[in-house]
MDTraj code that builds the backbone (N, CA, C; nanometers):
import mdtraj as md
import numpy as np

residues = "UNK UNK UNK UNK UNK UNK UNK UNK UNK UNK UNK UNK UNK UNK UNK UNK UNK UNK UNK UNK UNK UNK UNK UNK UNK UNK UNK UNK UNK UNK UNK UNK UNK UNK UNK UNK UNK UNK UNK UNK UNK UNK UNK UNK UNK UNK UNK UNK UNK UNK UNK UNK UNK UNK UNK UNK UNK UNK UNK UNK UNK UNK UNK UNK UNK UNK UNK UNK UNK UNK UNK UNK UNK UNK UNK UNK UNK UNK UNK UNK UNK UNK UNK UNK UNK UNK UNK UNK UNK UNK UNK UNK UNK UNK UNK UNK UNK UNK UNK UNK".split()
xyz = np.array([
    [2.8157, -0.2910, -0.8722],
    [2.8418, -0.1670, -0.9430],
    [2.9162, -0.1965, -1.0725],
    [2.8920, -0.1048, -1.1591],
    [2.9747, -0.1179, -1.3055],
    [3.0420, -0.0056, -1.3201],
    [3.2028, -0.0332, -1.3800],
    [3.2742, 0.0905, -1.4165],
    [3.2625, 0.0908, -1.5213],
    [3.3133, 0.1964, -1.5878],
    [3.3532, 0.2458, -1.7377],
    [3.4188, 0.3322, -1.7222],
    [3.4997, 0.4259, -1.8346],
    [3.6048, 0.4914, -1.8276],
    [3.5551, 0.5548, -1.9611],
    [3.5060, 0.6855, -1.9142],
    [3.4418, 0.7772, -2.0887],
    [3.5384, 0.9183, -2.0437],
    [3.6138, 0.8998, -2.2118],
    [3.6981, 1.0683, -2.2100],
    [3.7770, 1.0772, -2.0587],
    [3.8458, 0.9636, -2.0301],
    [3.9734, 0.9656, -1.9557],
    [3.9010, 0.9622, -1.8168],
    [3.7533, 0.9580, -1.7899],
    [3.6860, 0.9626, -1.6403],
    [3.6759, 0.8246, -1.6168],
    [3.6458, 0.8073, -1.4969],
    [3.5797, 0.6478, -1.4589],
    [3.4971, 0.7038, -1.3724],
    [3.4069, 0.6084, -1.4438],
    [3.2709, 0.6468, -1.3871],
    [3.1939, 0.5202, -1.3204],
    [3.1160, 0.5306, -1.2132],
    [3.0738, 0.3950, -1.1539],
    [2.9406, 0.4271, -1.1038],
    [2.8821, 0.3163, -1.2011],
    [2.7360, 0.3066, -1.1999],
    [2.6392, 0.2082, -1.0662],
    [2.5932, 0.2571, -1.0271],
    [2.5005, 0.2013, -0.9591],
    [2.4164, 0.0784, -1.0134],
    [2.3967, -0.0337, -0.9060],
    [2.2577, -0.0534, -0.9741],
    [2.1574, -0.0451, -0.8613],
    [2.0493, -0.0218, -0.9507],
    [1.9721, 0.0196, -0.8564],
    [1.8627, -0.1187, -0.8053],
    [1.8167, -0.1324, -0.7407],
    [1.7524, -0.2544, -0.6620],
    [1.6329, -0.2416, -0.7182],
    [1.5475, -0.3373, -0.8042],
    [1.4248, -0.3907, -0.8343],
    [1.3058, -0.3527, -0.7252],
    [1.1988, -0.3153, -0.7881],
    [1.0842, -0.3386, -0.6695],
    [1.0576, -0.4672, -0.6073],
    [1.1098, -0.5755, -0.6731],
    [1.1029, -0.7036, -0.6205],
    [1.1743, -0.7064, -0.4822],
    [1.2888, -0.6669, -0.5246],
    [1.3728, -0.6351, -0.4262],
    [1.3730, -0.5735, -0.3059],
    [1.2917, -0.4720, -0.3366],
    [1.2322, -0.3125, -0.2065],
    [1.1486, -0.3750, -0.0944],
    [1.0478, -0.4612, -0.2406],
    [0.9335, -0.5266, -0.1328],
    [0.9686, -0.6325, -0.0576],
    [1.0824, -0.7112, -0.1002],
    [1.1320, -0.8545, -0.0191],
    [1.2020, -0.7790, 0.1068],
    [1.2500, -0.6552, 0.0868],
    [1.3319, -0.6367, 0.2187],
    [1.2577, -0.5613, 0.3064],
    [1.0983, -0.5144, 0.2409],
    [1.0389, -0.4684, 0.3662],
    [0.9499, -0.5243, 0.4197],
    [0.9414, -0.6790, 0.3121],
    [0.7964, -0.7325, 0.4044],
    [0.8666, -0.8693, 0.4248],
    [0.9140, -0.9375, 0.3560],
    [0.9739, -1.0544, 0.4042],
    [0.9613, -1.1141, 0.5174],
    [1.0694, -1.0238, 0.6011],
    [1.0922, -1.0642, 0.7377],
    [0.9708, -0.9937, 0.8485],
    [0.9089, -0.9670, 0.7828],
    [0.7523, -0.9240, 0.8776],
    [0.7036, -1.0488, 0.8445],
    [0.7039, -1.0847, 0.7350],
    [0.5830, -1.2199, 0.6900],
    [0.6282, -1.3143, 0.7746],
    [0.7397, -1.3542, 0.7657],
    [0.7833, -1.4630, 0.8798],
    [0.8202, -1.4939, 0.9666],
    [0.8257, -1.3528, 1.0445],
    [0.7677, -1.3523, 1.1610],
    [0.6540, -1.3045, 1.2114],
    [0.5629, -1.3476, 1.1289],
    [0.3670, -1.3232, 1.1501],
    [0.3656, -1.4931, 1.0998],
    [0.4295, -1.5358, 1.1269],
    [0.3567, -1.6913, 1.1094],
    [0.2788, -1.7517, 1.2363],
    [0.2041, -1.7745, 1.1961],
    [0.1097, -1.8087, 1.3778],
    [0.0359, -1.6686, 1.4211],
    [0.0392, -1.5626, 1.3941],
    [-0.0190, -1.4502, 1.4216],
    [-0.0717, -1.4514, 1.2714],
    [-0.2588, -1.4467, 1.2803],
    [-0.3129, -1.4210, 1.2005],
    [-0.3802, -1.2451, 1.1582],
    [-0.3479, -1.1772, 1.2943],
    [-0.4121, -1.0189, 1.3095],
    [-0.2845, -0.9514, 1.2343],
    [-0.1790, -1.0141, 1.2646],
    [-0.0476, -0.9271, 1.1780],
    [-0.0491, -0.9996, 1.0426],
    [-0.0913, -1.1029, 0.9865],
    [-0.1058, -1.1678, 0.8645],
    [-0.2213, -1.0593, 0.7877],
    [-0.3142, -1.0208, 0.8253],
    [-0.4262, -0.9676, 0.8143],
    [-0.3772, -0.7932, 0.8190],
    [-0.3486, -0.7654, 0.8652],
    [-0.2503, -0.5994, 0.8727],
    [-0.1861, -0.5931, 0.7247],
    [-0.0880, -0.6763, 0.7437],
    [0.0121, -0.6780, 0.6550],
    [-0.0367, -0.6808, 0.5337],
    [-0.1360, -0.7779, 0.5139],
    [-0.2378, -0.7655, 0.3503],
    [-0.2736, -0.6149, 0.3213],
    [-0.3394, -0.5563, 0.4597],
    [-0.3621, -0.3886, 0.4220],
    [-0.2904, -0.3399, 0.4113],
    [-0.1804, -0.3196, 0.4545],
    [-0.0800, -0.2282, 0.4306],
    [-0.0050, -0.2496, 0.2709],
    [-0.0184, -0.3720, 0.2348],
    [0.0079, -0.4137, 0.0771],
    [-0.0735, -0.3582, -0.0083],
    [-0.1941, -0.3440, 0.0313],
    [-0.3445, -0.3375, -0.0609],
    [-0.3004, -0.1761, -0.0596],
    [-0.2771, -0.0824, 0.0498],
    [-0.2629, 0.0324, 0.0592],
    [-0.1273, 0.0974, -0.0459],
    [-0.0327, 0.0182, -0.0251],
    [0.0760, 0.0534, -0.1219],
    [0.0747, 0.0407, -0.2626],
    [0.0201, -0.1029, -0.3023],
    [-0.0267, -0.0981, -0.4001],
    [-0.1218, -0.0253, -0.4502],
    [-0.2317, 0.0397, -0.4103],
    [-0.3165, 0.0967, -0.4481],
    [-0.2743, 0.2514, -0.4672],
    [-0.1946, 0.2906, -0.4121],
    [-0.1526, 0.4321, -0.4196],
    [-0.0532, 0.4523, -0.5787],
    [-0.0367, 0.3428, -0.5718],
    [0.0692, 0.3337, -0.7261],
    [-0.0459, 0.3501, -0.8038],
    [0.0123, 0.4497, -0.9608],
    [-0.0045, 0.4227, -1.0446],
    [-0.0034, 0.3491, -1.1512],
    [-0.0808, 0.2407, -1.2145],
    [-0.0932, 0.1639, -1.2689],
    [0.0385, 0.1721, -1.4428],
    [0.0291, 0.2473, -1.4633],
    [0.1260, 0.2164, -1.5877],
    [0.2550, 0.2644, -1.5018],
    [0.2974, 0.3575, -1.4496],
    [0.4212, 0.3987, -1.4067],
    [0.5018, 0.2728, -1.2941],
    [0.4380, 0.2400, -1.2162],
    [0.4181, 0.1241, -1.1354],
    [0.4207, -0.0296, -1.1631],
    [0.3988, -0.0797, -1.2645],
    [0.3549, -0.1870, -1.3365],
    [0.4430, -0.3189, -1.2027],
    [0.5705, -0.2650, -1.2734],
    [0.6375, -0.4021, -1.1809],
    [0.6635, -0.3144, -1.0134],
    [0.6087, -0.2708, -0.9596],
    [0.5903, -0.2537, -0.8151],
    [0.5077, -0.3516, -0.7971],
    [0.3983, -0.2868, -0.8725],
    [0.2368, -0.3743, -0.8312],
    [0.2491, -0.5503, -0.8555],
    [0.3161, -0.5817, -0.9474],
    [0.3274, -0.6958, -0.9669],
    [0.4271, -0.7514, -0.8158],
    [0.4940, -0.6825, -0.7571],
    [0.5682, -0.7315, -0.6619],
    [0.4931, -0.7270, -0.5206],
    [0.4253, -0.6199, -0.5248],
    [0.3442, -0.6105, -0.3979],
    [0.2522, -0.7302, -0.4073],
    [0.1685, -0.7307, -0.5130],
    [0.1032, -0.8595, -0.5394],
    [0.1341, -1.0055, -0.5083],
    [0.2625, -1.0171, -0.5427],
    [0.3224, -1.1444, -0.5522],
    [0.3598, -1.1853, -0.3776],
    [0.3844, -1.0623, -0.3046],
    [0.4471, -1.1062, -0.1703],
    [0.2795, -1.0509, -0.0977],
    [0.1896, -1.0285, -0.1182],
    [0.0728, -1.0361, -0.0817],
    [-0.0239, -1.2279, -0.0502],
    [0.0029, -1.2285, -0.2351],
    [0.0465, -1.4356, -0.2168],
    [0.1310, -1.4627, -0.1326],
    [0.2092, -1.4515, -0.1098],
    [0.3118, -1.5479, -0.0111],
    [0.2110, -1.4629, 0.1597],
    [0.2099, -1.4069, 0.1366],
    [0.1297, -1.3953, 0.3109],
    [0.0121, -1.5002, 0.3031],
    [-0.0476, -1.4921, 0.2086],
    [-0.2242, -1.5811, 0.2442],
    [-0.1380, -1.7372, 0.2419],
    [-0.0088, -1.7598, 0.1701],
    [0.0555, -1.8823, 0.1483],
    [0.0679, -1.9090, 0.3033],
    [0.0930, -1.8587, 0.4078],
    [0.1727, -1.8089, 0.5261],
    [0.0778, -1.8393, 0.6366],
    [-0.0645, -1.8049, 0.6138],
    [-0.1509, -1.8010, 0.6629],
    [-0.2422, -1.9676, 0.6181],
    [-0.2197, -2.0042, 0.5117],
    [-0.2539, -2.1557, 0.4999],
    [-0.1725, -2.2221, 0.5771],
    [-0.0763, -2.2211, 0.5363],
    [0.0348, -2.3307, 0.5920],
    [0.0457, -2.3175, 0.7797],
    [0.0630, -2.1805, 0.8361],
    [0.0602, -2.1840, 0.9819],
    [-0.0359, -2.2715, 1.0614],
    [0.0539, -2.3484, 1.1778],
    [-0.0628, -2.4202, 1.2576],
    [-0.1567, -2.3540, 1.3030],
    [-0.2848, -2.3052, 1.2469],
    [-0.3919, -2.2092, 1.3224],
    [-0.4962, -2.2877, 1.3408],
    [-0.5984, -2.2460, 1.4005],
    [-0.6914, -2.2898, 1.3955],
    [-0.8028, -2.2517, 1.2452],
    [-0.9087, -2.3432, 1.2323],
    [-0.9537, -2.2712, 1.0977],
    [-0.9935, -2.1892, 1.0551],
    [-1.1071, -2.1252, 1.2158],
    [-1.1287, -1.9542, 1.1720],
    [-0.9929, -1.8962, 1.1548],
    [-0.9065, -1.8904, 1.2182],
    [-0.8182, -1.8232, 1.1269],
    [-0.7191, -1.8136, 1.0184],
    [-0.7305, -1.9319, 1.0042],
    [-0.7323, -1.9215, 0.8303],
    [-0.8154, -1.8927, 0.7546],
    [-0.9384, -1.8952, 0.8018],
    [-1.0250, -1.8094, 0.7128],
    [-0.9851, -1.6641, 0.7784],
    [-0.9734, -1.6353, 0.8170],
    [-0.9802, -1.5179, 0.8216],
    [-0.8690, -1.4447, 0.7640],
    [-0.7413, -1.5036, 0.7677],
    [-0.6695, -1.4353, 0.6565],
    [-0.6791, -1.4835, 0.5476],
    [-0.7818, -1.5798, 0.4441],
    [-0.8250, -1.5886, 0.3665],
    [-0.9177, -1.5037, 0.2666],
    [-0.9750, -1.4533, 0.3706],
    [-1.0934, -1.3806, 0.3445],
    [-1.0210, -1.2419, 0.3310],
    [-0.9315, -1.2056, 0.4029],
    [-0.8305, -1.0317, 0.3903],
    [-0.8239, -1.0578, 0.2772],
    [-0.7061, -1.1993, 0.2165],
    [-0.6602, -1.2088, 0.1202],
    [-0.7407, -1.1818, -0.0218],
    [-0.8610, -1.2449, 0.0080],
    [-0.9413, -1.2335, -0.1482],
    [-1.0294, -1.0529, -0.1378],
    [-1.0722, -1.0073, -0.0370],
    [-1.1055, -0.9072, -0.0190],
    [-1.0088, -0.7882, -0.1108],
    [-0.8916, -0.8221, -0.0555],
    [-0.7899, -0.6992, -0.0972],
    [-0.7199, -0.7176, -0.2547],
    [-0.7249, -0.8732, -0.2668],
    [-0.6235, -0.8784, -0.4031],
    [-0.6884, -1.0200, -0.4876],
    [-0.8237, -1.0612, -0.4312],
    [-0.8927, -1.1704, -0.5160],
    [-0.9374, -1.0962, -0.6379],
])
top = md.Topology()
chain = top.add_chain()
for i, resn in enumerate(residues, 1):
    res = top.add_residue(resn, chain, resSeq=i)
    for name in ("N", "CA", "C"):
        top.add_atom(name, md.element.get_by_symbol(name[0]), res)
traj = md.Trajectory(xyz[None], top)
């Protein structure tokens, strides 16, 4: 928080939390714990594709860029997990479907 002191008040400003921010604290800890689960790796892309898509493109700009970015880190999530290979393709294939 930031103070200031205007015309004898103190006043204390907020800050307010980034969409970077919104989206790390609501998908984060879903993403990693969907490691090894490829059907919740695969959810989770829709439910990104869905949020993002409901935004408006100029008003939205850096939402979308954040939903986007932690959309990558799931298909990242879904490479790297010990799976077998259909399912890495298969959250491969969510992945480029929704945000390739």
């Amino acid at each position: 928080d930031r103070v200031r002191i205007a015309g004898g008040t103190t006043l204390v400003e907020a800050e307010l939390p980034t969409p970077d921010d919104i989206v790390a604290l609501a998908f984060d800890e879903v993403r990693l714990a969907a490691v090894g689960a490829p059907t919740v790796l695969v959810y989770l892309l829709e439910v990104l594709r869905l949020v993002r898509d409901s935004l408006d493109d100029g008003d939205h700009a850096d939402a979308i860029r954040a939903l986007t970015r932690q959309a990558a880190l799931v298909a990242e999530v879904g490479e790297r997990s010990d799976l077998p290979d259909a399912d890495h393709e298969r959250v491969r294939l969510a992945y480029e479907q929704r945000f390739g």
